[in-house]
N, C-alpha and C positions, 0 to 999 in steps of 0.2 A: 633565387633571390639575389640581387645585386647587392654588394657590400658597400660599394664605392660611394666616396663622398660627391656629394650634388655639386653643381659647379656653383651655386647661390654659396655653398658652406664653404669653398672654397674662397669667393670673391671675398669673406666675412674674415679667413685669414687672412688677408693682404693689410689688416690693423695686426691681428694677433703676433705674427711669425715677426715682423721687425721689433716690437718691443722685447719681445724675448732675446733677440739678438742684440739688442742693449744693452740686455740683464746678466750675459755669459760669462761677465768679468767679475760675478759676482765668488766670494769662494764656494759657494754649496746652490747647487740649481736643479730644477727639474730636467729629469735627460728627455730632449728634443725627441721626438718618434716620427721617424719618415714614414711617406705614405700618405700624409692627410686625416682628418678626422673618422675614426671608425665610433658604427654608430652598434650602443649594446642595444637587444631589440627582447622585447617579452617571448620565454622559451614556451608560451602556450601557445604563440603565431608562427612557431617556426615547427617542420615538418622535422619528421623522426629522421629522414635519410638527406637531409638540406645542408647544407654544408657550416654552418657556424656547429650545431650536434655530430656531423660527421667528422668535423678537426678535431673537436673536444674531446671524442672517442681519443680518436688518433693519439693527441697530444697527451691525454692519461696513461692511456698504453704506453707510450716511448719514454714517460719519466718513470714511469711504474721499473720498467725494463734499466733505467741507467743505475751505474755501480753506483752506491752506497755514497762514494766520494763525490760523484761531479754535483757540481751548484745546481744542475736542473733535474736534480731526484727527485722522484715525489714525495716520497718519508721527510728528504730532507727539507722542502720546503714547509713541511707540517713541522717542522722542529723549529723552524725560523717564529710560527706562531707561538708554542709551547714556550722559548725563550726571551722573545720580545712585546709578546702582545701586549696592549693596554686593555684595559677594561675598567669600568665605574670611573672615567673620568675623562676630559675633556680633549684627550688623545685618540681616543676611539676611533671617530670619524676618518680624521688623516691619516694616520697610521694604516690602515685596511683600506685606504684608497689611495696608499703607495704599495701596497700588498699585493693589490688584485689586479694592476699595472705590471707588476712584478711578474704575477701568476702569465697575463697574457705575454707577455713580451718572452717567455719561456719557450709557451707553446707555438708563438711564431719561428723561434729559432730551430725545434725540436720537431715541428712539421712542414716549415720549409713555406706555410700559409701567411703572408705578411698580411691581407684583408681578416685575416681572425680578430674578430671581437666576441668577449665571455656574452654570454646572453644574461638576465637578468630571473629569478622568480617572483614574479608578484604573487606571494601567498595571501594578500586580498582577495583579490580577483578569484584566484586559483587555489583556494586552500589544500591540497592533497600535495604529495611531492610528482614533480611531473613525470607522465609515463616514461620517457626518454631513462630514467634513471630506477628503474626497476627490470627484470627477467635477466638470467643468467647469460642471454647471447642476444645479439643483434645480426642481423645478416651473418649467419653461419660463423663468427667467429665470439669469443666470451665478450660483455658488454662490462669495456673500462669503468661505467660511470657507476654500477653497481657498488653498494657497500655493506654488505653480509650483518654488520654488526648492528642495524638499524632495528629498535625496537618497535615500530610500526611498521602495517604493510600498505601495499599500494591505495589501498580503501579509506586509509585513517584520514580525518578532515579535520585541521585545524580550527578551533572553537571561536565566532567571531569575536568574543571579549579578548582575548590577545591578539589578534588580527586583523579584525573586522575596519570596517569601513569608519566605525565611530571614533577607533582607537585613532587611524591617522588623522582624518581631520580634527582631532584632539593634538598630535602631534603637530601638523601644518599649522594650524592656527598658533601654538607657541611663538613668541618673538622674540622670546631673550633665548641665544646661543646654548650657557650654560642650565640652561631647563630644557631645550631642546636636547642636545648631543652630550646629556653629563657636563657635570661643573670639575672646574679646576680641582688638582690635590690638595688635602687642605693642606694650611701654611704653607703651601708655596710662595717663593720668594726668589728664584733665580732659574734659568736655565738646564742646570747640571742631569744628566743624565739618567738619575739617580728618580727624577718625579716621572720618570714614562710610567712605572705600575704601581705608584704610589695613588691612594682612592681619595677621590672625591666624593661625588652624590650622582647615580644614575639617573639620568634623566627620561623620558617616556618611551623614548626609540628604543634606544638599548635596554631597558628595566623592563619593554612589555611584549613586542614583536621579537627583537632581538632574541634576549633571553629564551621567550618560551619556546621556540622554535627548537633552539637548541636542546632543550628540556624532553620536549613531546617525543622526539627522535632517538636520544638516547645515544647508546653504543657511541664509537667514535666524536659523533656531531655533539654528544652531552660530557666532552673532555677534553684539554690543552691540545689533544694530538685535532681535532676536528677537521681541519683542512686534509686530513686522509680522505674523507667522504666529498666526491667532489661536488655535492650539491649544496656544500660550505660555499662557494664560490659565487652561487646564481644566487644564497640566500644575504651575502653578502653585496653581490650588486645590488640585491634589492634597496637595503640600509641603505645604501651609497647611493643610490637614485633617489631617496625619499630624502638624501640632505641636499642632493643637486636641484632636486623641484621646489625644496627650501627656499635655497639660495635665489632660484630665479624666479620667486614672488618679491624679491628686494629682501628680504630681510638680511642682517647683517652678521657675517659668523663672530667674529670679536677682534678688536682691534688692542687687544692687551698680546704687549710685547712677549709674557709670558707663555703665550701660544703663537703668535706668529713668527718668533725668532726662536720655538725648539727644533733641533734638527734630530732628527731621526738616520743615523749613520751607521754603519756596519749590518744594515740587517736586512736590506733589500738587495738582489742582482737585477744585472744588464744580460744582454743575451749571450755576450761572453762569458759569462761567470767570475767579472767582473765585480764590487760591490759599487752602489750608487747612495750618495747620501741625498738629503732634501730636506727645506724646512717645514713646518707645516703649514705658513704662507702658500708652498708654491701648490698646494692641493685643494686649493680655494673653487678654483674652476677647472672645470675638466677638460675643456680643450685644449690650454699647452700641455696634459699630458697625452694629450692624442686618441679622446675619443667626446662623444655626448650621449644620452639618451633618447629613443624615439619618441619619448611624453615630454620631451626639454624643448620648445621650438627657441630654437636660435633667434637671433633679428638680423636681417640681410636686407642688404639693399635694395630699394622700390626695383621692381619689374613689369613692365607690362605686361598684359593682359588677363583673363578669367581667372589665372593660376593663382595670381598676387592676392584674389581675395578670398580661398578658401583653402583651411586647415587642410592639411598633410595627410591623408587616412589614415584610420589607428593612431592619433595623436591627439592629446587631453594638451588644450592648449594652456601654460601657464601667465599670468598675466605679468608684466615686465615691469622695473620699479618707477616707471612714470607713469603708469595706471595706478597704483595703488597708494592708499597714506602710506608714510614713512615708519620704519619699524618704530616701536615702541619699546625703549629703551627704562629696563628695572634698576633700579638699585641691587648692585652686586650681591650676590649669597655671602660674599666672606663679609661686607659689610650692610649689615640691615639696619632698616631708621632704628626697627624694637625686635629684642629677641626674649623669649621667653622658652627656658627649657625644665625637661623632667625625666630624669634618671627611669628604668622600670628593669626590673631581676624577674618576672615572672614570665616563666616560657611561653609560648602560642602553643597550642596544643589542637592538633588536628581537629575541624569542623566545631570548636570551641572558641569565643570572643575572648580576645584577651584587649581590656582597655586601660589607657594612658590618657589619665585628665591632667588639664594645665588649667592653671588657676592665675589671673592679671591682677595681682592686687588685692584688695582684700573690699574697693568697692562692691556696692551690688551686683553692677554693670562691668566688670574689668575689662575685659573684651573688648567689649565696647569704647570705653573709655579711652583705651590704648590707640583703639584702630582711629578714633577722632586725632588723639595724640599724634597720628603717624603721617594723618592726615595733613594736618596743619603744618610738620616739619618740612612734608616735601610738596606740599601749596596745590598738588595736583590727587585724583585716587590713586589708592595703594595697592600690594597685592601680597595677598596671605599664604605663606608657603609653611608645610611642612616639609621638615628632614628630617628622616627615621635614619638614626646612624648607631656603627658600632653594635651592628647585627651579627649574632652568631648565627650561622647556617644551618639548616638542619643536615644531618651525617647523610640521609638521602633526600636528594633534591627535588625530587619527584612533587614539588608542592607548589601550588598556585595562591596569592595571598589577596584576598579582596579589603582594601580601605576603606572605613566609612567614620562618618562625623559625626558625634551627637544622634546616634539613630539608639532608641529605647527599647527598638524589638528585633533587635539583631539576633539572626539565628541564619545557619547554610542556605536558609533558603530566600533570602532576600535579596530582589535581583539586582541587578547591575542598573539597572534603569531606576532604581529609588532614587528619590531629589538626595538620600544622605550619601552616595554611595559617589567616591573620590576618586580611588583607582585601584589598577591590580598590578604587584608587580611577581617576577617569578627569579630564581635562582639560575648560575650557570655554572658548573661544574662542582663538585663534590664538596660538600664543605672545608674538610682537613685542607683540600690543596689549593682553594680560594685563599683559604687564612694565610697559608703560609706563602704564597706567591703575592698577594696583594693587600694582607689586612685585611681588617672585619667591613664588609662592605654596609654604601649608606643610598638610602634613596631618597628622590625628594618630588612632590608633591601640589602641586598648587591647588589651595583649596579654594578659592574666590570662586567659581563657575560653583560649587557647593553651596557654596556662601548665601551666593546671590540666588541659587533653588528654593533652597531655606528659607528666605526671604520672604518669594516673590508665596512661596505655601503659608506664609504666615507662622513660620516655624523659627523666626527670628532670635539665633544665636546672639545673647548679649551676656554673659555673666563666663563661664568657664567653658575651652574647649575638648571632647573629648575625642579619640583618634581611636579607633577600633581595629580589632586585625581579625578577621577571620580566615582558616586556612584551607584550601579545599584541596582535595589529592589530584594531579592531572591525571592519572591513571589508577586503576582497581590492580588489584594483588600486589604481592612480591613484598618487599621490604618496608613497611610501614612506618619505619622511625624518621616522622619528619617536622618533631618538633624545634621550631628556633626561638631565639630570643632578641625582640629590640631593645637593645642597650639603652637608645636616647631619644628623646621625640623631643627637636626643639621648631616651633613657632616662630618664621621669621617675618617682618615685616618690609615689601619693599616698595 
């Protein structure tokens, strides 16, 4: 398999590489990567002995082996995770996509492979974790990519409600940023260092693929250290592929200063062992840092002939933002047209409903009334979000949480496909050390596509809404204590 960038992606830098040379004067920038565009490629197309899985052996092995001290340890680079990582909030994204920049640019210095690009897992497509990262040896020597402490084995299939096909095009379809990729911390108000793992509200990516993944796996990949297991890395790309196919249907990631001007410093190296800083501006698009995706088609310049007019093989073509309408732009979560909240002290208790009614007034209709209300303020339709915040975790995480609306016969067994049924999200890492690394975490919700189900069954939500939690185990045996608590179910209108 050829690594090398095509010469169309080449002609395509001859804009890119001068504006960046513009930008050098800048004090904090993305480090330049010679070489040209490396492209990450899905690890179910690529062969066990092919060379992107043959480096990646290599390159585990050789950090695995350096002392303790040098920048490009393996432990150590899983410490840079456990000490810096963002989670539940609007840093997620960039941060792990200066991360995994990081990760490759290691294994180029450390293998001597400058054409290395990480491959990606689509656990869509491919729900199981890829052969490549199971059996104790590979070609007669131990297999780097192994990771002993994994609570499933090669057979276990990720369930398509965290997964599945429905979940991302749920995802994809989102247009506001902070519902996509987690919202801002709340009350943030400036730059300082201080709101990288400060929480916001998980948004779908991270609250539903993200999360469970790490949940279902356990050992290592379900704890701060998780970049020990190197298939943190391909499950990582994948996130990081599904915000770059984002990005190039036009939608917009945010132009609030508060994320394009935070600089994430001291926590990423160069292949010197070096640090590099960058703001989370310059992680917007992926080729000034020196790679794309095989499902990302670029736009190049007309060429002639048959080539010019058909898709790439193995490439899901995305459509570019002069095909499509223009993103749709919400009213921000820290500022809604109507917000309506309700405290709740009653825990979730496994395979048991535990619900949270909000009440608009004391009309017949409040609900109703409000959302006409929200209507008329912002002259266009509106969109009804729940945030469930100021969750305590259950002690073990092991639990998967299904949302529903105003449903009368909720019980474990009502599927995901009821017109009541909202979303799922799941936990990551143990509760004690969530809390104390990052607060009580919050998620959020959009219930409109609910709404409008309800609707269209003639099940027309007009007086009070109620928000439902039911909790199912992802896994049988072991530790059963997976009771948590939603602190706050607030109602936003935007």
């Amino acid at each position: 398999m050829d690594f090398n960038t095509t010469r169309r992606e080449v002609l395509r830098l001859g804009a890119v590489l001068p504006a960046m040379a513009l930008a050098s004067a800048a004090p904090v920038r993305a480090q330049t990567i010679p070489g040209g565009i490396r492209t990450r490629r899905n690890v179910a197309n690529l062969d066990l002995d092919g060379p992107e899985l043959t480096t990646y052996r290599e390159g585990v092995r050789k950090m695995m082996a350096r002392p303790a001290g040098d920048p490009h340890n393996w432990v150590r680079f899983a410490q840079t995770h456990r000490d810096f990582c963002p989670h539940g909030n609007w840093y997620f994204l960039p941060w792990h996509r200066a991360y995994l920049v990081s990760l490759e640019e290691a294994i180029r210095q450390v293998t001597g492979k400058e054409e290395f690009a990480l491959p990606y897992w689509n656990w869509t497509d491919n729900p199981q974790v890829p052969a490549a990262f199971w059996g104790a040896t590979f070609d007669g020597q131990p297999n780097s990519l192994l990771d002993t402490t994994r609570k499933i084995d090669a057979t276990y299939t990720f369930p398509p409600e965290y997964v599945g096909q429905n979940v991302i095009d749920r995802i994809m379809d989102e247009t506001d940023f902070e519902l996509f990729a987690s919202s801002r911390p709340i009350g943030q108000t400036d730059t300082n260092d201080l709101w990288l793992r400060r929480r916001g509200a998980s948004g779908d990516l991270e609250q539903l693929p993200h999360n469970s993944v790490h949940r279902f796996m356990r050992g290592n990949m379900g704890s701060f250290m998780s970049p020990l297991d190197p298939v943190f890395w391909l499950h990582h790309c994948n996130c990081d592929r599904i915000w770059a196919e984002w990005h190039a249907q036009g939608r917009v990631t945010t132009s609030d200063s508060l994320w394009r001007d935070f600089i994430f410093s001291g926590q990423f190296v160069k292949r010197d062992g070096s640090d590099f800083a960058l703001r989370a501006s310059d992680t917007i698009e992926t080729t000034p840092l020196g790679y794309r995706y095989d499902t990302v088609v670029l736009p190049v310049p007309p060429v002639a002939g048959m080539e010019n007019l058909l898709a790439p093989q193995n490439v899901r073509p995305v459509p570019r933002p002069s095909l499509i309408a223009p993103s749709i732009r919400t009213q921000p979560l820290q500022s809604p047209l109507e917000l309506f909240g309700q405290s709740n002290s009653q825990p979730a208790l496994l395979r048991k409903e535990t619900a949270v009614p909000l009440t608009f007034g004391d009309a017949p209709d409040g609900f109703l009334a409000v959302l006409k209300q929200a209507r008329e303020k912002k002259g266009q339709p509106v969109r009804v979000i729940a945030r469930i915040s100021d969750v305590t975790p259950p002690s073990n995480e092991d639990v998967g949480v299904r949302v529903f609306l105003n449903c009368d016969y909720l019980s474990p067994e009502v599927p995901i496909n009821d017109p009541h049924y909202v979303g799922s999200f799941a936990f990551f890492m143990t509760g004690k050390e969530m809390v104390e690394k990052f607060g009580r975490p919050s998620f959020a919700f959009d219930l409109t596509p609910t709404l409008r189900r309800l609707n269209a069954a003639k099940r027309t939500v007009s007086d009070q809404l109620v928000v439902q939690f039911m909790p199912l185990e992802l896994s049988k045996g072991g530790d059963q204590d997976l009771t948590f608590t939603p602190g706050k179910v607030d109602i936003l209108f935007l």
